[in-house]
C-alpha positions as CSV (number, residue, x, y, z in Angstrom):
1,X,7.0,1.4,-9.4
2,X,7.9,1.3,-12.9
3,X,5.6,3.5,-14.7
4,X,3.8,2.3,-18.2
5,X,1.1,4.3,-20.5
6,X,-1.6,1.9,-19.5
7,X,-5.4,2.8,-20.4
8,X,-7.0,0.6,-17.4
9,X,-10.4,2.0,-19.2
10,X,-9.7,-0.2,-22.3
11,X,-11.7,-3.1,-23.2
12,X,-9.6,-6.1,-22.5
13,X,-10.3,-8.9,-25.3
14,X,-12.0,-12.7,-25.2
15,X,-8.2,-13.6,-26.0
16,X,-6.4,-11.9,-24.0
17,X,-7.9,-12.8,-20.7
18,X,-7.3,-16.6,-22.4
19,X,-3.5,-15.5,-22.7
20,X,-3.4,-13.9,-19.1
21,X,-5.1,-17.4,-17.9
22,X,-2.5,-19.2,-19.3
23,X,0.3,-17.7,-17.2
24,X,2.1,-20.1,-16.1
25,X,0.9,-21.9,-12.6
26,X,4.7,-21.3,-10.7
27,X,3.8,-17.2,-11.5
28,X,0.5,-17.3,-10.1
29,X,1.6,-19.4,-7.4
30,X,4.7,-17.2,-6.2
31,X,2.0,-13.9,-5.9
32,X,1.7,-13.3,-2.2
33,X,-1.8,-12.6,-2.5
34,X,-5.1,-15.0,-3.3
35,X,-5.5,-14.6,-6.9
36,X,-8.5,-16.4,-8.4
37,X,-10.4,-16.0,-12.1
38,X,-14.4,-16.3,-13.4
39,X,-15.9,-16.5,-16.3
40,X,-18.9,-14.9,-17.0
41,X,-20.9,-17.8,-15.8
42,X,-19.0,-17.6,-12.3
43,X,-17.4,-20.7,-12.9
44,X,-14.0,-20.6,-11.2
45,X,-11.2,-20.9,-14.3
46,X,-7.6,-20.5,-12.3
47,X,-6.5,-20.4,-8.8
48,X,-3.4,-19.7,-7.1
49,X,-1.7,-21.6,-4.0
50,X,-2.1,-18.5,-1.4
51,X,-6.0,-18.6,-2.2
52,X,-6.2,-22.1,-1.9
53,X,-4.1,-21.5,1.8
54,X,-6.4,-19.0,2.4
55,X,-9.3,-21.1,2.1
56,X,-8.2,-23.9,3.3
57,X,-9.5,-26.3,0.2
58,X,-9.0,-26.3,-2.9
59,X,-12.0,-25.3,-5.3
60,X,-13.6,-27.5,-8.1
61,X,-12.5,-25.6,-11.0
62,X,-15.6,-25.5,-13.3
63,X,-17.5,-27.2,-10.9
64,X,-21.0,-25.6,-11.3
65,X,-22.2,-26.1,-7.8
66,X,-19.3,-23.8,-6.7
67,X,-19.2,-20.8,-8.7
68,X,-17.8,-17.4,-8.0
69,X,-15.9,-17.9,-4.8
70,X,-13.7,-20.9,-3.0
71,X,-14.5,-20.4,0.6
72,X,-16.3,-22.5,2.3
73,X,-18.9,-20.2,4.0
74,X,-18.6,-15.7,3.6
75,X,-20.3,-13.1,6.0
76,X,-20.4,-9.7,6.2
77,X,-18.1,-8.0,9.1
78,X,-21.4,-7.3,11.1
79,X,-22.2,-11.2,10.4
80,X,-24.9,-12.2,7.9
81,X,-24.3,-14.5,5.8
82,X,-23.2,-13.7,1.9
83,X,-24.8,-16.1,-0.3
84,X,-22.6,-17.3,-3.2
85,X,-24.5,-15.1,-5.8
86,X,-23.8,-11.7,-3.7
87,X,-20.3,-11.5,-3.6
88,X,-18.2,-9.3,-4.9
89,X,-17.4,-11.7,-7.9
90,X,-21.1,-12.6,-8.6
91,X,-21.8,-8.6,-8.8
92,X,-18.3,-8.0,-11.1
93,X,-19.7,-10.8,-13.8
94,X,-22.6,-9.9,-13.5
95,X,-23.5,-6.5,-12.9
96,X,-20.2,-5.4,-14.2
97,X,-19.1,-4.0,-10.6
98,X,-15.5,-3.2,-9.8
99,X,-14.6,-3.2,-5.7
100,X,-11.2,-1.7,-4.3
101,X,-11.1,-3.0,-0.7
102,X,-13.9,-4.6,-0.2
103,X,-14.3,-6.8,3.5
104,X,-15.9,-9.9,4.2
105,X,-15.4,-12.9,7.1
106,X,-14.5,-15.7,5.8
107,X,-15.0,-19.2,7.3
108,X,-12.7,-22.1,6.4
109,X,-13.8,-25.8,6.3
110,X,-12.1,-26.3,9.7
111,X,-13.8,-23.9,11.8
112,X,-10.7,-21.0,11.1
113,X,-12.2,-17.4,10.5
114,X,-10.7,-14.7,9.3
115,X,-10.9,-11.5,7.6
116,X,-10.3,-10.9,4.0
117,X,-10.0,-7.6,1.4
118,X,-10.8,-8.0,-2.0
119,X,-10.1,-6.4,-5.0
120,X,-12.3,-7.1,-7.8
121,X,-12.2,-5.9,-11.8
122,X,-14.8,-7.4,-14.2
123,X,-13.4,-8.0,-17.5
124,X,-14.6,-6.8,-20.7
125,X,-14.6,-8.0,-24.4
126,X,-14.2,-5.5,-27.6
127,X,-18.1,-4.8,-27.1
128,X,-17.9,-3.9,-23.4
129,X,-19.8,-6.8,-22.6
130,X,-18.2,-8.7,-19.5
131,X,-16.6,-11.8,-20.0
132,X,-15.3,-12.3,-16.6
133,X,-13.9,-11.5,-13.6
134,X,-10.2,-11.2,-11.5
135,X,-10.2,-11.3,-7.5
136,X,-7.3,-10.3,-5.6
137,X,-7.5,-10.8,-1.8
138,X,-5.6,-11.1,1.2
139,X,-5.9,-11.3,4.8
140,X,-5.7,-8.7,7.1
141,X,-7.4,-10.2,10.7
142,X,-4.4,-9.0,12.0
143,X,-5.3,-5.5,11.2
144,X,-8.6,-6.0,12.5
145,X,-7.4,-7.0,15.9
146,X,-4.9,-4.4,16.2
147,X,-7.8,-1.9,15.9
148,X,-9.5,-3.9,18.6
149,X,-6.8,-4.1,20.9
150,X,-6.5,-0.7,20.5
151,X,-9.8,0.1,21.3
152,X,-10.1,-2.1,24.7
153,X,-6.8,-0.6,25.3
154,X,-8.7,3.3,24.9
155,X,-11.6,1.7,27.3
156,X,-9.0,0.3,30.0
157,X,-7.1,3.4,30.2
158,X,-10.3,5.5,30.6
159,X,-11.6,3.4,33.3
160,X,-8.4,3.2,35.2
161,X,-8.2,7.3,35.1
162,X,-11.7,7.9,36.4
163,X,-11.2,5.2,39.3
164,X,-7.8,6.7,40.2
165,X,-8.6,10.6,39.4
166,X,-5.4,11.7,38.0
167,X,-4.9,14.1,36.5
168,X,-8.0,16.1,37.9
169,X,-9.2,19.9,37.6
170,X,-11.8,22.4,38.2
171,X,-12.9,25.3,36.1
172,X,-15.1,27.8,37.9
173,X,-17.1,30.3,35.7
174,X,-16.9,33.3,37.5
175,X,-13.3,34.2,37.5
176,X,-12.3,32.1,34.7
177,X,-10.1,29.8,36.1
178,X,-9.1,26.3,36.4
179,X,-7.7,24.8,38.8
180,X,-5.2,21.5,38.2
181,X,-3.5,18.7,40.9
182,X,0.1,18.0,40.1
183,X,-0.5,15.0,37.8
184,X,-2.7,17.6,35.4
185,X,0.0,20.2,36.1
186,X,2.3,17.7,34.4
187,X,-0.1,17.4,31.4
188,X,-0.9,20.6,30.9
189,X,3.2,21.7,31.3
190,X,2.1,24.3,34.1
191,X,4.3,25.4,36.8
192,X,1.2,26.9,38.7
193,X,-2.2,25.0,40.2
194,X,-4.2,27.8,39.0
195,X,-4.3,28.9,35.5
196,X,-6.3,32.0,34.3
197,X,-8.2,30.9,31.1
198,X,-8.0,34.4,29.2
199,X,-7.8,35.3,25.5
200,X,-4.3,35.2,25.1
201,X,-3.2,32.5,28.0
202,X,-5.5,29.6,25.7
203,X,-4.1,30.8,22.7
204,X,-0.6,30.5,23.9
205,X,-1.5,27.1,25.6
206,X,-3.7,25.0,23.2
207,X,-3.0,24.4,20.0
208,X,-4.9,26.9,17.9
209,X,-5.9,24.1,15.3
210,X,-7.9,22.5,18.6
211,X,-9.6,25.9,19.7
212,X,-12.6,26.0,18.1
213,X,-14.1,22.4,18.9
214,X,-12.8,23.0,22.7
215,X,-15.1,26.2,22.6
216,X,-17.5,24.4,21.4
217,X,-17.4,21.4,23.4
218,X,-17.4,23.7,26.9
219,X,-21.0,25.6,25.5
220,X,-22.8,22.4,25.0
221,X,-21.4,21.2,27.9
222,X,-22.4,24.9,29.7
223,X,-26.4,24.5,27.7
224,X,-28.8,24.6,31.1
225,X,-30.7,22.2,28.2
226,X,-28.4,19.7,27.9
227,X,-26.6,17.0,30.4
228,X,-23.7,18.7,31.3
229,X,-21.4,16.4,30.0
230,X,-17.6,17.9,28.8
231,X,-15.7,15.7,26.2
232,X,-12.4,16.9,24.1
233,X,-9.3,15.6,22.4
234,X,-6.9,18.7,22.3
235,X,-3.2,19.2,21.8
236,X,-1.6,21.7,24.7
237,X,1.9,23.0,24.5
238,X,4.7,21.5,27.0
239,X,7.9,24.0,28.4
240,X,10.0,22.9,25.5
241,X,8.0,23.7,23.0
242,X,6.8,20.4,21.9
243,X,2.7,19.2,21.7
244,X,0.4,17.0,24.0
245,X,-2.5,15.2,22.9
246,X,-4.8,15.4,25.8
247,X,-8.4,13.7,26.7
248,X,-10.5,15.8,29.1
249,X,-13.6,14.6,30.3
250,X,-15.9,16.0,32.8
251,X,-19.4,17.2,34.4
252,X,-20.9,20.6,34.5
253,X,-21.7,21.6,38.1
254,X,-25.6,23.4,37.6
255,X,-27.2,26.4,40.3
256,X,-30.9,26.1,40.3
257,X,-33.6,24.5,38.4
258,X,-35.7,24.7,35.4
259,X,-35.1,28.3,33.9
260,X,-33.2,29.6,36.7
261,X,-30.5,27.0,36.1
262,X,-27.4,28.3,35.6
263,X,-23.7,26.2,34.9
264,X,-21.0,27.4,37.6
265,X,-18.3,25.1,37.1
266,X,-17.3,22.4,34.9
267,X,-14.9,19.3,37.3
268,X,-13.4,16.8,35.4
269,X,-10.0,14.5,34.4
270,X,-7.5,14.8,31.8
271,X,-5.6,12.1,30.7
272,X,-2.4,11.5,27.8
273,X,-3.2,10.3,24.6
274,X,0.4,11.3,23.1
275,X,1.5,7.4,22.9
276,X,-1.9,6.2,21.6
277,X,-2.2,9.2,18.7
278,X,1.3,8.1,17.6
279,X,0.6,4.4,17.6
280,X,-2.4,5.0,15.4
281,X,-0.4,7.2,12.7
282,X,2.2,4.5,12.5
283,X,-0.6,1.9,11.6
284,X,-1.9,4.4,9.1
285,X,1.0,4.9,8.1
286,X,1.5,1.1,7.7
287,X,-1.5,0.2,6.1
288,X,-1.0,3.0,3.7
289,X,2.0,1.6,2.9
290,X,1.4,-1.8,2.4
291,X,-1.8,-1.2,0.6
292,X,0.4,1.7,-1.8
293,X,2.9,-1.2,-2.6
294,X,0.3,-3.7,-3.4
295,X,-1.6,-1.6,-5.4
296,X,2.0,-0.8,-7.4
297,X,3.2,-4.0,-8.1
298,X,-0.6,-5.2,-9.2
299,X,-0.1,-2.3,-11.6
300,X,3.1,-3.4,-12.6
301,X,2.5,-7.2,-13.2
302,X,-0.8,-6.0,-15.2
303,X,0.9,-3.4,-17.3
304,X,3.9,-6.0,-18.0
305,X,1.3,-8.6,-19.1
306,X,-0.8,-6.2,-21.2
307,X,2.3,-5.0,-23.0
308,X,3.3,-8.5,-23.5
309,X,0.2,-10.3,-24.6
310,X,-1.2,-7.4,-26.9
311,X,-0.8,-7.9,-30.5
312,X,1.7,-10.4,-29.8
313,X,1.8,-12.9,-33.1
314,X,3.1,-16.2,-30.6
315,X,0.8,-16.3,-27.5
316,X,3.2,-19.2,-26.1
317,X,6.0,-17.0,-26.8
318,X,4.8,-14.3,-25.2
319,X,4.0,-16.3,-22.2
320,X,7.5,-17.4,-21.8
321,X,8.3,-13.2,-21.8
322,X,5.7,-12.6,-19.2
323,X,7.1,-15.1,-17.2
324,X,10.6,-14.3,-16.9
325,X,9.6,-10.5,-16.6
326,X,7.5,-11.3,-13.9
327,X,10.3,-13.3,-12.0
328,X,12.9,-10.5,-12.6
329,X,10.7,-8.7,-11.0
330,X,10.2,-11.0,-8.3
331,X,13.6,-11.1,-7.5
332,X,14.0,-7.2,-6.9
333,X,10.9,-7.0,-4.8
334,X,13.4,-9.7,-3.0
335,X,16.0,-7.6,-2.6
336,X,14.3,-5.1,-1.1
337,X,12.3,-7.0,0.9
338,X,15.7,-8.1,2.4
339,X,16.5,-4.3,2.7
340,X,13.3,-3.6,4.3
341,X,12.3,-1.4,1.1
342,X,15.0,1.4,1.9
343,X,16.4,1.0,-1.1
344,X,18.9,-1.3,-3.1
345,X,22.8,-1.6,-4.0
346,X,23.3,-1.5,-7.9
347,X,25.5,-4.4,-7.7
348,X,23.4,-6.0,-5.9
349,X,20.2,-5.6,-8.3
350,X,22.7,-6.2,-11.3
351,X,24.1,-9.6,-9.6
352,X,20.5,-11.0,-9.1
353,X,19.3,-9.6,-12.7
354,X,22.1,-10.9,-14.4
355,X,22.5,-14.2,-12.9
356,X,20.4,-16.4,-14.8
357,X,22.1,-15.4,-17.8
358,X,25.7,-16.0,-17.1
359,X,28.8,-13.7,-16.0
360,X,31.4,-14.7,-18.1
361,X,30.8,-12.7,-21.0
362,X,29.7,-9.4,-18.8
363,X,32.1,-7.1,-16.7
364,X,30.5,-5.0,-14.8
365,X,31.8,-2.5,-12.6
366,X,30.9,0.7,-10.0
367,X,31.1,1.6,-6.4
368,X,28.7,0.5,-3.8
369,X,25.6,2.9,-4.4
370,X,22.1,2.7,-3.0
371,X,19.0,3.7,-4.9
372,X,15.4,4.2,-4.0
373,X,13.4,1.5,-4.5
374,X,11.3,2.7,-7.3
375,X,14.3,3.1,-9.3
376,X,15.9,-0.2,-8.2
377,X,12.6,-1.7,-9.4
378,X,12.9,-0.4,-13.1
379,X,16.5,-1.4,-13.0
380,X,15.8,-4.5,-12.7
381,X,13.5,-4.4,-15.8
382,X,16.0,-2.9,-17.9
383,X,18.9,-5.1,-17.0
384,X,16.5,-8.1,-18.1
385,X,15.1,-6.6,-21.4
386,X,19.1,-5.7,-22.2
387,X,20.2,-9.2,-21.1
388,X,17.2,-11.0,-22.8
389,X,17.9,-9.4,-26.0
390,X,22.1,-9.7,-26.2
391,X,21.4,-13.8,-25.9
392,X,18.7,-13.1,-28.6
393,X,20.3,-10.8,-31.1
394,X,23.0,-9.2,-29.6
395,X,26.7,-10.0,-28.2
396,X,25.8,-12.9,-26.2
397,X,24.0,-14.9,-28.8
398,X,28.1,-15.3,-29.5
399,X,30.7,-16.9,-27.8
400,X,33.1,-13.8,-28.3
401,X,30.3,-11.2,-27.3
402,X,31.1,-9.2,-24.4
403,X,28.9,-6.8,-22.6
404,X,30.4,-3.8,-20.5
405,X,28.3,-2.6,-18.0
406,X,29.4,0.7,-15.8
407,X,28.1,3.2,-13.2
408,X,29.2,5.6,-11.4
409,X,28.3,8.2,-9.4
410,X,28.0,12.2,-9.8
411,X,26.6,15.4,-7.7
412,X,23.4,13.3,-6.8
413,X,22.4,11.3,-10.0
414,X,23.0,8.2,-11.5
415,X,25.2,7.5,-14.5
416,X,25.3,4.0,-16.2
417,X,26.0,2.5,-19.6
418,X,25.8,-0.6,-21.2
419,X,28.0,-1.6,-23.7
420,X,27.8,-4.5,-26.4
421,X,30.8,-5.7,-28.3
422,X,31.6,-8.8,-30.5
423,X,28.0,-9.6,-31.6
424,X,26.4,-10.0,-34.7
425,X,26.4,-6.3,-36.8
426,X,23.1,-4.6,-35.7
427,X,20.6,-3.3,-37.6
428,X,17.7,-1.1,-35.5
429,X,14.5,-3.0,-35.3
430,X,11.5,-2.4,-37.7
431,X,8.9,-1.9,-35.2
432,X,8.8,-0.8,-31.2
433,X,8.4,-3.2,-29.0
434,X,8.0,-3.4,-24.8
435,X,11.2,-3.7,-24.3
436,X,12.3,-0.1,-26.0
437,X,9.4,1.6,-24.5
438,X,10.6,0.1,-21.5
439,X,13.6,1.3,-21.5
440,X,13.4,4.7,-22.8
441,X,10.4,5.7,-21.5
442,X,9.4,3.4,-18.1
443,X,12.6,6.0,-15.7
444,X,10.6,7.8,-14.3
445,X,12.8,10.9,-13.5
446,X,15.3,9.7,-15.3
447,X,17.2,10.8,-19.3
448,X,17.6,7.4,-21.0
449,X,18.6,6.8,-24.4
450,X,19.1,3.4,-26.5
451,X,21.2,2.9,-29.8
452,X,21.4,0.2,-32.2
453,X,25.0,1.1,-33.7
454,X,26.3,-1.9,-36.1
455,X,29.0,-3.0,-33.1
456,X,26.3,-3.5,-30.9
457,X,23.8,-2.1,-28.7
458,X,24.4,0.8,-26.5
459,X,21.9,1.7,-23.5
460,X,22.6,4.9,-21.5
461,X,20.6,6.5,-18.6
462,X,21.0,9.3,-15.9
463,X,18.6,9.3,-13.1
464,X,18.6,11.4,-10.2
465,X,19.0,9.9,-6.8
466,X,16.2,10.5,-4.0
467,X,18.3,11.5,-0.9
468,X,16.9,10.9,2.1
469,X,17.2,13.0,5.8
């Protein structure tokens, strides 16, 4: 993510949030997310194409008799309904709320149902009184089924191991030992049936994160007061050294009755849960992800058009900026889409940067070298404010401009410089704009330094390298 001073605290102005809704359509529309806007009546002002897919119609902007949202029918995730006025938009322009992954059913016109997150930010004016409202959603059913699946998928496997008694064992009281067939020898890693349950033989076998529930776990189970019932989730060391996840389920076996009852032995079954614990960290791990990148590039497009459309003295003009900053960045979040967000060749991000302005009057040259996304991301951004501003101002407002652009690398960083010859003589600008802060300021980890000498521009930066194992 490229990284601006935005104050997200800020009032945002009456004319501003005008000058965001006049982004152009084909920018909204190219979002992969539902994007929608309200005023503060609720009356629906803008709409993307992936909310309208989403829906499956497409709203009557202004329409009175739809306000706040475009679905055709919303319910909670435990099913009641959600009338019109209780959504998460009605509340944001009207209550001022703000929601960050918010969860509703949605029903579409033709009977479809699926499962939508929304992010919400009310907008305010220079008073702090709202003026409207800014929904992001998407759908994530699929999520939502995965954790189903994976929760008949827990049931199954529990049922099957009870029916089949795998994995079985038997701890007796008296001496302190349990007892395991040779499918719990397996999952325990033992070499023996019997294994004495002293101080140091659990310490050396369970994990000593797990201890303290398993202790307590076996004294409820052991309370004459209570039903007897032993559940855990532990971790148990295997022969190489490596961890188990382990369920272990079973009944305490009672002597006596009323206040002579007394627990003797605790039977149960232990089953593996190694595959299952893994599968859930990778879908964190996922969803994390995905809902980290989201949350960047929302943060990027909104610091790009607040940058853009504040104080600017031509709105249309700076429309036509935020648009072609937004599709430069577009076509770097295609790249490393492409590369499965490992990272990006600087050619590469150079080649799709550069190529709506021309190649003739740029040489560029460097070896193949990958860099972390973050940083191809801000490249990208540079390369467009240097470009946009040579056809502007600089060398390739000229036929006999050239531009020289050059990286290399050293130890583990990043050296490039760009080069402007053959323009019109350069005199620094009078005020700073996006574009310098941008590029000065926006490499994160990274030394960058810009010069208006009279030849021509000159752009310099060294940015260390993320190396990965």
């Amino acid at each position: 993510m490229v990284s601006l001073p935005l104050d997200l605290e800020a009032p945002i102005s009456t004319s501003l949030l005008e000058s965001i809704l006049e982004v152009d359509q084909a920018v909204l529309d190219a979002m992969p997310i539902g994007i929608y806007a309200c005023d503060v009546d609720g009356h629906i002002l803008r709409v993307n194409r992936e909310a309208i897919r989403l829906w499956g119609q497409s709203p009557r902007l202004l329409d009175p008799a739809q306000r706040f949202c475009g679905s055709f029918r919303l319910e909670s995730l435990a099913g009641e309904t959600i009338p019109r006025e209780e959504t998460p938009m009605a509340r944001a322009v009207r209550d001022g709320e703000a929601f960050d992954g918010a969860e509703a059913v949605v029903h579409n016109p033709d009977g479809k149902r699926w499962v939508a997150r929304v992010n919400v930010a009310p907008l305010r004016d220079a008073g702090g009184l709202v003026v409207g409202a800014i929904n992001c959603f998407q759908d994530v059913t699929r999520e939502h089924e995965l954790q189903r699946a994976v929760d008949r998928h827990q049931r199954t496997f529990d049922l099957a191991m009870v029916a089949s008694q795998m994995g079985t064992w038997r701890y007796t009281i008296a001496d302190n030992i349990c007892e395991y067939d040779e499918n719990a020898r397996r999952l325990y890693g033992l070499t023996e049936a019997r294994f004495l349950h002293d101080d140091a033989g659990v310490k050396d076998k369970f994990h000593r994160d797990d201890l303290e529930l398993m202790w307590a776990r076996v004294a409820k189970a052991l309370d004459p007061q209570g039903d007897g019932r032993y559940d855990v989730e532990y971790r148990v060391k295997q022969p190489d050294g490596s961890w188990r996840w382990l369920s272990a389920w079973g009944l305490v076996e009672f002597e006596g009755r009323d206040v002579t009852r007394k627990p003797v032995a605790i039977s149960g079954a232990s089953r593996d849960l190694t595959e299952l614990k893994r599968a859930e960290e990778v879908r964190r791990l996922l969803t994390n992800e995905l809902n980290h990148r989201i949350k960047n590039t929302l943060a990027t497009v909104q610091s790009i058009a607040f940058y853009t459309l504040s104080g600017a003295a031509d709105l249309n003009a700076a429309r036509l900026a935020l648009d072609a900053r937004i599709v430069s960045l577009s076509r770097a979040h295609d790249l490393l889409t492409d590369r499965s967000w490992s990272g990006a060749d600087v050619a590469e991000v150079v080649r799709r940067t550069m190529a709506p302005f021309g190649s003739a009057q740029i040489s560029c040259s460097g070896p193949g070298l990958d860099v972390p996304p973050r940083l191809a991301l801000a490249l990208a951004l540079a390369f467009h404010e240097l470009a946009t501003n040579a056809v502007k101002y600089g060398a390739l407002s000229r036929p006999e401009g050239r531009v020289e652009l050059r990286w290399e690398r050293r130890n583990n960083q990043l050296l490039l410089n760009w080069r402007e010859t053959g323009g019109p003589q350069v005199t620094p600008p009078s005020r700073r704009g996006f574009g310098s802060t941008l590029l000065e300021e926006a490499m994160a980890g990274g030394l960058a330094r810009l010069e208006f000498t009279p030849e021509g521009v000159r752009y310099s930066l060294t940015a260390l390298l993320e190396t990965t194992s």
